[in-house]
C-alpha positions in Angstrom: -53.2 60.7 139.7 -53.4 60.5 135.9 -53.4 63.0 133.8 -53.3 63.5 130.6 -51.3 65.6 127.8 -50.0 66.2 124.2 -46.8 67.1 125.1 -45.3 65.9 121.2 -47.8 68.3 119.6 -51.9 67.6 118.5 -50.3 64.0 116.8 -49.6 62.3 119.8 -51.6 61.9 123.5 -49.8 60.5 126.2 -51.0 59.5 130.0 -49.1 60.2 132.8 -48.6 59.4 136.2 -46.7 61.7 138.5 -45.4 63.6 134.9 -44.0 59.9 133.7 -45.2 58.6 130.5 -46.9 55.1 131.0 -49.2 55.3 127.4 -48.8 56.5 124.1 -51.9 57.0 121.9 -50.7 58.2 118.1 -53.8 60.0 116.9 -52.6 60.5 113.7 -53.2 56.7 112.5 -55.8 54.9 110.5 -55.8 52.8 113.0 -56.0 52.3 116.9 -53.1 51.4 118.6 -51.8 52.5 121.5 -47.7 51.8 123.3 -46.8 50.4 126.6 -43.9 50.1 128.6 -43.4 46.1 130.4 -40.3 44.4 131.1 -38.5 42.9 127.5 -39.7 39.4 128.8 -43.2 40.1 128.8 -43.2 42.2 125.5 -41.4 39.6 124.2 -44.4 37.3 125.2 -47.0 39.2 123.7 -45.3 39.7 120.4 -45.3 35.9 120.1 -48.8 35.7 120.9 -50.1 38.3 118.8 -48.9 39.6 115.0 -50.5 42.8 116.3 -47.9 43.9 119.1 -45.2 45.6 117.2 -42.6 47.8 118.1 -43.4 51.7 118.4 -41.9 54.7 116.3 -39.3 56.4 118.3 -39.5 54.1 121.6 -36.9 51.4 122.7 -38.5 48.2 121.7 -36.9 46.3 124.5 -39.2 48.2 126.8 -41.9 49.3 124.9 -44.3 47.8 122.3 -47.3 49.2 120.3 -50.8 47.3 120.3 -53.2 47.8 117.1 -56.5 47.5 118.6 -58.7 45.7 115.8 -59.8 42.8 117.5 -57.1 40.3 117.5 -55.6 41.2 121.5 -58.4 40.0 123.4 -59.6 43.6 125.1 -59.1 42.0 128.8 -55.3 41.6 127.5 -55.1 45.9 126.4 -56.3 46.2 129.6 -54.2 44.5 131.6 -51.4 45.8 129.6 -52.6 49.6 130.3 -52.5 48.4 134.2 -49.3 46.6 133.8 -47.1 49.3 132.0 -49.0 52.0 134.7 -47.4 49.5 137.4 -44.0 49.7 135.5 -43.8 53.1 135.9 -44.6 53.4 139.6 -42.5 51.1 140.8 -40.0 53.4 139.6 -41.1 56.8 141.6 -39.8 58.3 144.4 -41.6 57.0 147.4 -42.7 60.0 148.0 -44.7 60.2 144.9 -46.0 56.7 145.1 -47.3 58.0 148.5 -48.9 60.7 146.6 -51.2 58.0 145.0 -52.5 56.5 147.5 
C-alpha cells in the first residue's frame, strides 16, 4: 500500500509505495506544488502544455517534474499525474512486491 513519510525532515512529505518514492509534497512553499516521476517524453509534454510544470529542487528533471497547483493544470490532469508517476514506480518492483498490492 501507500504510506506516507517525512523522511527529508518536517520540510518535505513524500508518498510511498512498497518504501519507493512516487510524490513529493515541499511543505515549506507559499505555494502548492507537488513532484512526479513519468517517462522524459511525457514530462516533456506537460511542460509544453503548462508554464506551471517545472523542474523540482534536487530531482533529475528528465524524470521528474514539479506541478504548482493554482489553477492552471486542469485538476483531472494532477490526478492523472499522481496515478501515472504511482504506475512508474511499480512497474519497477520486484514482482513479488507488485504481488503485495494486489
Amino acid at each position: 500500500g501507500v504510506t506516507e513519510d517525512l523522511p527529508f525532515g518536517p520540510s518535505t512529505c513524500t508518498m510511498k509505495v512498497c518504501g519507493k518514492i512516487f510524490v513529493f509534497i515541499p511543505l515549506d512553499v507559499d505555494d502548492v506544488r507537488i513532484a512526479v516521476k513519468s517517462e522524459p517524453e511525457r514530462l516533456q509534454e506537460l511542460r509544453e502544455r503548462y508554464a506551471d510544470v517545472v523542474n523540482g529542487p534536487y530531482l533529475d528533471a528528465r524524470h521528474w517534474a514539479s506541478l504548482i497547483c493554482n489553477g492552471e493544470i486542469p485538476d483531472a490532469e494532477i490526478y492523472a499525474a499522481i496515478d501515472h508517476s504511482y504506475d512508474c514506480v511499480v512497474r519497477r518492483l520486484t514482482k513479488k512486491q507488485q504481488a503485495t498490492l494486489r
